[in-house]
DOMARBA-327634 format. One line per 3 residues: number of its first residue (from 1); their letters; for each residue z negated, y negated, x of N, C-alpha, C, CB. Coordinates in nm, 2 decimals, padded with zeros to 4 digits. Each point is the difference from the previous one (the first is absolute). Glycine has a CB too. Example, Ala and Ser with C-alpha at 12.3 -4.5 7.8 and 13.67 -1.06 7.14 Angstrom:
REM residues 2
1> AS> -00.78:00.57:01.32:00.00:-00.12:-00.09:00.00:-00.12:00.09:-00.12:00.12:-00.19 ~ 00.19:-00.23:00.15:00.00:-00.11:00.09:-00.08:-00.11:-00.08:00.22:00.06:00.12
REM end
This chain:
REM residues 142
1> XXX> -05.96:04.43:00.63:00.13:-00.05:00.02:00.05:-00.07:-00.13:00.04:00.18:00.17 ~ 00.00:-00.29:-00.16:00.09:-00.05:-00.13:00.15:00.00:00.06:-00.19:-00.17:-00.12 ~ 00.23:00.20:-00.02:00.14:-00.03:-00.03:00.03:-00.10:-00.07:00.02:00.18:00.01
4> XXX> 00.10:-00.22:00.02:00.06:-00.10:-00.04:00.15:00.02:-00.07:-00.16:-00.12:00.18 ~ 00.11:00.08:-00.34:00.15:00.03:-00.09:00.11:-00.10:00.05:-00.13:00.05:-00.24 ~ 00.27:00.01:00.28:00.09:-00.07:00.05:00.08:-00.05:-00.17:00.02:00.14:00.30
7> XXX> 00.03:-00.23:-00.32:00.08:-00.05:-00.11:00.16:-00.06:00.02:-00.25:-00.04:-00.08 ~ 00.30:00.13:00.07:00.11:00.03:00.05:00.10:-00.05:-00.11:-00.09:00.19:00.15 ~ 00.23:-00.29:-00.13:00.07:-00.01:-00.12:00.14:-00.05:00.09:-00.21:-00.07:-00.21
10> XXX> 00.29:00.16:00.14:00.13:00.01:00.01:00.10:-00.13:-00.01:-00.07:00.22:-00.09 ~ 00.02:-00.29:00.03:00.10:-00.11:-00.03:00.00:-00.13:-00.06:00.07:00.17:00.01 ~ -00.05:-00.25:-00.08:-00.07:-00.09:-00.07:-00.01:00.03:-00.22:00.09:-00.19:00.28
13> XXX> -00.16:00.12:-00.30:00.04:00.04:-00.13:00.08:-00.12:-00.09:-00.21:00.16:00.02 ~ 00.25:-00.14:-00.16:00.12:-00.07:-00.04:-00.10:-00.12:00.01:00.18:00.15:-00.16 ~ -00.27:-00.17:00.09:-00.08:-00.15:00.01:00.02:-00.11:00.12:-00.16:00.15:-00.10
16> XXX> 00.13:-00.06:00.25:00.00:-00.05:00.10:00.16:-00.09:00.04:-00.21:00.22:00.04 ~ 00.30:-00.10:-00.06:00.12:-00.01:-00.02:00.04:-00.14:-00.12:00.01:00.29:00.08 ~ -00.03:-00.28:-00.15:00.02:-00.13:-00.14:-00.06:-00.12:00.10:-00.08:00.15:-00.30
19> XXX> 00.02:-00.12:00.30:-00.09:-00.14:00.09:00.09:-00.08:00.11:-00.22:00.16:-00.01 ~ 00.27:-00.03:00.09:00.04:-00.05:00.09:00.12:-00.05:-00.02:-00.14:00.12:00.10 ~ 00.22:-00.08:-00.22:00.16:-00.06:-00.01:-00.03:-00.09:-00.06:00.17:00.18:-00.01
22> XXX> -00.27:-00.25:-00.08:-00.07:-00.14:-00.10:00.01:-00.07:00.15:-00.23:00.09:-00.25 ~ 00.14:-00.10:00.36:-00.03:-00.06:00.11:00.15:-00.07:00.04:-00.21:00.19:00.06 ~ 00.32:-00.09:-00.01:00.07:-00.04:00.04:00.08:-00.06:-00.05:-00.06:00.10:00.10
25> XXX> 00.12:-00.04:-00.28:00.04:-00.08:-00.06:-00.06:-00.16:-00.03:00.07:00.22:-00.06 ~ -00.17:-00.25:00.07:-00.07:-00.11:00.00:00.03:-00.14:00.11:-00.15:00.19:-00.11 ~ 00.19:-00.08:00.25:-00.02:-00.08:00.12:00.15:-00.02:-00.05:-00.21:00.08:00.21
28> XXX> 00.30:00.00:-00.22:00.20:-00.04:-00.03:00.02:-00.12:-00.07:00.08:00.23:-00.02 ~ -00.19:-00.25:-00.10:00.04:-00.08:-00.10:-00.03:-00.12:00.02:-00.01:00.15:-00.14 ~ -00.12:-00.17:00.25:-00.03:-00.13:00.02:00.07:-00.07:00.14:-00.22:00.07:-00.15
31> XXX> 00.28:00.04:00.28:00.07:-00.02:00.08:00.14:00.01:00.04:-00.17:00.02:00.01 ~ 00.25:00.04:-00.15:00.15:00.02:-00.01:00.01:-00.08:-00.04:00.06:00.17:-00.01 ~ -00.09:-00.29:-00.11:00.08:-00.13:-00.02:00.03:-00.08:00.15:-00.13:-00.01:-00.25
34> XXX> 00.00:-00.03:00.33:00.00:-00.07:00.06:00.12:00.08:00.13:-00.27:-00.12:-00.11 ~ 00.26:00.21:00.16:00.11:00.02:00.06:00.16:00.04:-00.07:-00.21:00.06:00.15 ~ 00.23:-00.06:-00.24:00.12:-00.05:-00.07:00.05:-00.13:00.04:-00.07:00.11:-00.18
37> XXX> -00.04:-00.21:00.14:00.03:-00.12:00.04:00.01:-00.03:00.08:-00.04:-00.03:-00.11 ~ -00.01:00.06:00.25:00.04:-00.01:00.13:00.12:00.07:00.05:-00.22:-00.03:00.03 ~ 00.28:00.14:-00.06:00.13:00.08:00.01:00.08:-00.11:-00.05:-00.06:00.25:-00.04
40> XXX> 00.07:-00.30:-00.09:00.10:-00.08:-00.09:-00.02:-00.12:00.09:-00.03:00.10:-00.27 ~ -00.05:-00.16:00.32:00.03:-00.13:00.07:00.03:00.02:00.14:-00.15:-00.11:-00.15 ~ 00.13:00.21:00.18:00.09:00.04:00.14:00.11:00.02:-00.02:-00.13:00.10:00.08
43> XXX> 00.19:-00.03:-00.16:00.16:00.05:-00.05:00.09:-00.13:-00.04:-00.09:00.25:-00.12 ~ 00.00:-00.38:00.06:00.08:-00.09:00.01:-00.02:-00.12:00.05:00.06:00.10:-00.13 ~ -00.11:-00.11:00.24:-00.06:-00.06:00.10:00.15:00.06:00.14:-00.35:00.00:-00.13
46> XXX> 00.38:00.16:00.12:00.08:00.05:00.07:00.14:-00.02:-00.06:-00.19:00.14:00.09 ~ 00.19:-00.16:-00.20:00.15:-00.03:-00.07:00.03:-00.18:00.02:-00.05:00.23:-00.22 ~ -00.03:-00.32:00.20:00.04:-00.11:00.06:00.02:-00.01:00.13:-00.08:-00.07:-00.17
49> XXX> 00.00:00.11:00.28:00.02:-00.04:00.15:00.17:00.10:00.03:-00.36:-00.03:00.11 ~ 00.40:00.10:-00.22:00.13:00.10:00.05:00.09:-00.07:-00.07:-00.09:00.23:00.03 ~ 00.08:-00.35:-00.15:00.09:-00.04:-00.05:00.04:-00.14:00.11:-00.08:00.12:-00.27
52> XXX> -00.04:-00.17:00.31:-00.03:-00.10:00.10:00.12:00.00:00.13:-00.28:00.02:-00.07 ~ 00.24:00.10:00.11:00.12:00.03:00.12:00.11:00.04:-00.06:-00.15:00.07:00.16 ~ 00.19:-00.03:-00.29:00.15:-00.04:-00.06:00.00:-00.17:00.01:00.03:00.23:-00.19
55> XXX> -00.08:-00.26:00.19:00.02:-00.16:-00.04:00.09:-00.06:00.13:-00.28:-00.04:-00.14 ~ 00.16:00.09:00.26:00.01:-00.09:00.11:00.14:00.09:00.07:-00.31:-00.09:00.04 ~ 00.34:00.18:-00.11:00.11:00.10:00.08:00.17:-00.07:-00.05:-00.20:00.29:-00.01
58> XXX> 00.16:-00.33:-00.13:00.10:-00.04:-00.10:00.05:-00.16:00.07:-00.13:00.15:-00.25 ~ 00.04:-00.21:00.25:-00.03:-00.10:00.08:00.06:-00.02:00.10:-00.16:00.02:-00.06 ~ 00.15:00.05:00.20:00.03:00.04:00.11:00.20:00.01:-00.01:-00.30:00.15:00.03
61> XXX> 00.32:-00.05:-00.13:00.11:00.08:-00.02:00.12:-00.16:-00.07:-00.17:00.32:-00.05 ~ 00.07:-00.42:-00.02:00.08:-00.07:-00.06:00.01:-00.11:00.11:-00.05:00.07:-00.26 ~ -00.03:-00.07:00.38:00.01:-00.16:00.11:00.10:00.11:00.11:-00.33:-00.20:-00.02
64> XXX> 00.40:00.30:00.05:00.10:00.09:00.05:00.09:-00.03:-00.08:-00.13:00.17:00.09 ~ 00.17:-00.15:-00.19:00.10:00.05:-00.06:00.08:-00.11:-00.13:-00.14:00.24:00.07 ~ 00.01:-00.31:-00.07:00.03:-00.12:-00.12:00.04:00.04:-00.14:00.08:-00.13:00.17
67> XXX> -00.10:00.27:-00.20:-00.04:00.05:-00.14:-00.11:00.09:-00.04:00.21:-00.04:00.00 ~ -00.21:00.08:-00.07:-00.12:00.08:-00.06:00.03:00.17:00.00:-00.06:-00.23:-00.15 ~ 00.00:00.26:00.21:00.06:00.18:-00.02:00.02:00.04:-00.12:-00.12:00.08:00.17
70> XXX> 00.23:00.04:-00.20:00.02:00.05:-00.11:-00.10:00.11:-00.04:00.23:-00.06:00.05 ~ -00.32:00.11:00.00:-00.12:00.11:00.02:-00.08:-00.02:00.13:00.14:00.19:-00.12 ~ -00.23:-00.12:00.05:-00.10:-00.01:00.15:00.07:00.11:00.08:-00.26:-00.08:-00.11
73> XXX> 00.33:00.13:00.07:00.02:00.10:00.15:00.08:-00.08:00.08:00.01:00.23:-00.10 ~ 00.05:-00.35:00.06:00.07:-00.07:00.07:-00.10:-00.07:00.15:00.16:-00.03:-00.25 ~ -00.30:00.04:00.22:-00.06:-00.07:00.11:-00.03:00.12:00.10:-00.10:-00.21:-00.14
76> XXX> 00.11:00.31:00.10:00.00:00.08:00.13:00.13:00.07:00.03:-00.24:00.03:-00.04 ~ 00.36:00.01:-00.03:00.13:00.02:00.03:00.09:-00.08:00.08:-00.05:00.10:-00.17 ~ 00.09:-00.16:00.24:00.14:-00.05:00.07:00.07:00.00:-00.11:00.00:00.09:00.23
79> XXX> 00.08:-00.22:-00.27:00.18:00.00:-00.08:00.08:00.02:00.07:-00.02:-00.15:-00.13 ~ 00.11:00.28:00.04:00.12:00.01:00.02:00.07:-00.09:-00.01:-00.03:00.16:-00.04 ~ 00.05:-00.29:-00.02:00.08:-00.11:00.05:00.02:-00.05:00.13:-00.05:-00.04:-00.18
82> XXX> 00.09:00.03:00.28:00.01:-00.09:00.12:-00.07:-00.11:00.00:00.19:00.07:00.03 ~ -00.14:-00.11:-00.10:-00.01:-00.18:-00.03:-00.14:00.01:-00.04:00.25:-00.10:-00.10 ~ -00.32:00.17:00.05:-00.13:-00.01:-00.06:-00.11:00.08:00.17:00.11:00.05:-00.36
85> XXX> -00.03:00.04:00.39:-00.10:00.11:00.10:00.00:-00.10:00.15:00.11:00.30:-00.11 ~ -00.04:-00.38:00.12:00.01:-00.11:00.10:-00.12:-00.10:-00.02:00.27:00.02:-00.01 ~ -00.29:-00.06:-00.09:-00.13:-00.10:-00.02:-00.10:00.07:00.00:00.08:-00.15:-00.12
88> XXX> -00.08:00.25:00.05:-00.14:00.15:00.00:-00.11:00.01:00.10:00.17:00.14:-00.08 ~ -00.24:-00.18:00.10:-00.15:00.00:00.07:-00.06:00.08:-00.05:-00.02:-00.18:00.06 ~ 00.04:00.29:-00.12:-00.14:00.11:00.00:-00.01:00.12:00.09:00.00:-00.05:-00.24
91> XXX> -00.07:00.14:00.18:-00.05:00.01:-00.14:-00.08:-00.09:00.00:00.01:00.21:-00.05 ~ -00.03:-00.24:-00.10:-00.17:-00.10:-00.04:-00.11:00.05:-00.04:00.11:-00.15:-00.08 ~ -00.08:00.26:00.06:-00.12:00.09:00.00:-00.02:00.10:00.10:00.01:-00.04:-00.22
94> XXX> -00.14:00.09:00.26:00.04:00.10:00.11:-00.09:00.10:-00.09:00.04:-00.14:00.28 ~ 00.08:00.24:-00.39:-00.03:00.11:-00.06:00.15:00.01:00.00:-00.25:00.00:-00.13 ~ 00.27:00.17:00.08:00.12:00.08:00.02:00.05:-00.03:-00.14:-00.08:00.19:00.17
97> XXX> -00.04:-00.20:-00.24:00.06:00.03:-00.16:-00.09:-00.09:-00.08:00.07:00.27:00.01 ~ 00.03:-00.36:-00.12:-00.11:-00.09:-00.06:-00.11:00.10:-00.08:00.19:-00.23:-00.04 ~ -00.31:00.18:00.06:-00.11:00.04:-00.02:-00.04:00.04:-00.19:-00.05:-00.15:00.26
100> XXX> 00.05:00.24:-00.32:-00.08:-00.05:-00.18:-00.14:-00.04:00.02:00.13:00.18:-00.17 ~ -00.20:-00.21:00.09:-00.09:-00.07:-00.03:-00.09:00.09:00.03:00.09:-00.15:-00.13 ~ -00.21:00.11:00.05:-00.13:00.06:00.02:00.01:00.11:-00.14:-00.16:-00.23:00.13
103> XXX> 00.20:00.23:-00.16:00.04:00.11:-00.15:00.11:00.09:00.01:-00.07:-00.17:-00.15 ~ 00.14:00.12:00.26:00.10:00.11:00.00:00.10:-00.02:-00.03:-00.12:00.12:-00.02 ~ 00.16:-00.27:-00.03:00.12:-00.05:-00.07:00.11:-00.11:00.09:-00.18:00.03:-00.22
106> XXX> 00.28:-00.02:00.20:00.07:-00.09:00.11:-00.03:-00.16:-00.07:00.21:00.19:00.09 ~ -00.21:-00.30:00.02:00.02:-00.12:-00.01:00.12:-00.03:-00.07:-00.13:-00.01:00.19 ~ 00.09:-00.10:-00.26:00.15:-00.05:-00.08:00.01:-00.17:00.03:-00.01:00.21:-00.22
109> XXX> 00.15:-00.17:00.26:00.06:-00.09:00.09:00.19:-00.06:-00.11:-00.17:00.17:00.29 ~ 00.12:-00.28:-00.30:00.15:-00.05:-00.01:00.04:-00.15:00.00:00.02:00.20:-00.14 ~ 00.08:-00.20:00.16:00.05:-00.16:00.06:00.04:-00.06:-00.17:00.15:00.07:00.32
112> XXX> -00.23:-00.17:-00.32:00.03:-00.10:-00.13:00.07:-00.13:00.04:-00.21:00.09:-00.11 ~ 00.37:-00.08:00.15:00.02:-00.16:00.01:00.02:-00.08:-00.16:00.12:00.06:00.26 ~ -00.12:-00.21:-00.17:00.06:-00.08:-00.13:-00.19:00.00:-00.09:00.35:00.13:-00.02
115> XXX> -00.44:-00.06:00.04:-00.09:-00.02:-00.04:-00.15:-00.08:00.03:00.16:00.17:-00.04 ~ -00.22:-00.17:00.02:-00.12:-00.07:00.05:-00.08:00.04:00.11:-00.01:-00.03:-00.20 ~ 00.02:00.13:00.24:-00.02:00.10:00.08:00.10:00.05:00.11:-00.14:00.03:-00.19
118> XXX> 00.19:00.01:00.27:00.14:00.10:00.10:-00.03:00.13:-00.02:00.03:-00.14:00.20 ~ -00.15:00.19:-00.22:-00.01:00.13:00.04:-00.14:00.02:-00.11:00.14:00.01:00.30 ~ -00.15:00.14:-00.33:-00.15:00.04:-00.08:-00.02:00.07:00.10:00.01:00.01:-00.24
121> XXX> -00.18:00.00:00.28:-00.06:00.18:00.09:-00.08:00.00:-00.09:00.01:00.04:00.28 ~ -00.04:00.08:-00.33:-00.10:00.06:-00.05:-00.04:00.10:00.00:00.03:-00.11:-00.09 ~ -00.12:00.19:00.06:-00.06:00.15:-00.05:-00.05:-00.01:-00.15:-00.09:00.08:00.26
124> XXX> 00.13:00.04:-00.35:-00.06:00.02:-00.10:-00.16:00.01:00.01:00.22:00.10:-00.07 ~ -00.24:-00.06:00.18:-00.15:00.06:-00.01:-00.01:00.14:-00.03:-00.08:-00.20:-00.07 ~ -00.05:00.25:-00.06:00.03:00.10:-00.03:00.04:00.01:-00.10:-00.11:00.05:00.12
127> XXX> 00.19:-00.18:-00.20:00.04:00.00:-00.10:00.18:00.00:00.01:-00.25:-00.12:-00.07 ~ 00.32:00.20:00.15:00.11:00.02:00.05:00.03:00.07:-00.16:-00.03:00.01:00.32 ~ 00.16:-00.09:-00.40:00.09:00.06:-00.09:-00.06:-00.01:-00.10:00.10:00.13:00.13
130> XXX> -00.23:-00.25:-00.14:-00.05:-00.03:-00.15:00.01:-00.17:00.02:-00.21:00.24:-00.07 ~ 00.29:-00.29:00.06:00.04:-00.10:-00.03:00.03:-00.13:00.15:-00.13:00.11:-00.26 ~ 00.06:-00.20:00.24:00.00:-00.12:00.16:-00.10:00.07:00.05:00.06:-00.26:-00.06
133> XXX> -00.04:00.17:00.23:-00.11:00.05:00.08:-00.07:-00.13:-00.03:00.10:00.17:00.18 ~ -00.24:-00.11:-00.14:-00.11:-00.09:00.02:00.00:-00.09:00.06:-00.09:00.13:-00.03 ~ 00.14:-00.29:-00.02:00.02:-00.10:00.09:-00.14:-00.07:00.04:00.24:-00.04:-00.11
136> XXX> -00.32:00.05:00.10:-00.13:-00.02:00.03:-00.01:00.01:00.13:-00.08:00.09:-00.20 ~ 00.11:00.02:00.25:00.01:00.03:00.21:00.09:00.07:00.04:-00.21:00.03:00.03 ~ 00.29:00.01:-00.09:00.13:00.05:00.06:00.14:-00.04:-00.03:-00.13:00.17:00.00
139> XXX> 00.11:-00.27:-00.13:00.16:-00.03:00.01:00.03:-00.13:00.07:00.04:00.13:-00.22 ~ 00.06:-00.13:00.32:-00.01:-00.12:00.10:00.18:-00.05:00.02:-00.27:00.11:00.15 ~ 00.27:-00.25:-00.16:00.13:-00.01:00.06:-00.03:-00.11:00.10:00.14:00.07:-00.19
142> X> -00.03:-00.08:00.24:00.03:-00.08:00.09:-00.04:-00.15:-00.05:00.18:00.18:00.09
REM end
């Protein structure tokens, strides 16, 4: 009759272990840039098509009313003026509440007359409260 030694082991050893967190640290370093950069070009890819429909809402709100809203809550609120809630065709947006951005920050909105421009929309990005927004793709006027 033979026997046969069974080799029995409980678990792995640190080696095996080292190895395996090298491995996967390895696979993060060469595939977390690249999905960064797909997140980051999604997030503002989604911040312009949302500044876009402020545009076309602002737009909308100024061929009704023949001025420029005081806030964006104005394109989805009704004026309490008469005279203003009479020309009023909205909402212009069909959300409850103006939306913040992809970071979590509200849109910034203000009426510039007398200037080159009527109005600013922008988002800081994720640079909200360190100086201008990135006019590169988000800062837009009329």
């Amino acid at each position: 009759m033979v026997t046969l030694k069974k080799s029995v082991r409980d678990g792995f050893t640190l080696i095996e272990i080292l190895i395996a967190i090298a491995i996967v640290g390895l696979m993060l370093a060469i595939v977390g840039p690249a999905v960064y950069r797909r997140f980051a070009a999604a997030t503002e890819s989604a911040t312009k098509n949302q500044v876009f429909a402020f545009k076309q809402a602002i737009g909308m709100y100024y061929i009704d009313l023949a001025r420029y809203p005081d806030r964006l809550l104005d394109l989805i609120r009704k004026p309490a003026d008469p005279r203003l809630a009479d020309k009023w065709r909205g909402p212009y947006l069909e959300v409850d509440e103006i939306p913040d951005d992809p970071w979590g920050n509200s849109y910034q909105y203000k009426k510039t007359p007398g200037e080159r421009h009527p109005y600013e929309l922008y988002s800081y990005g994720s640079e909200e409260g360190r100086g201008t927004p990135k006019e590169k793709w988000i800062h837009v006027w009329k």
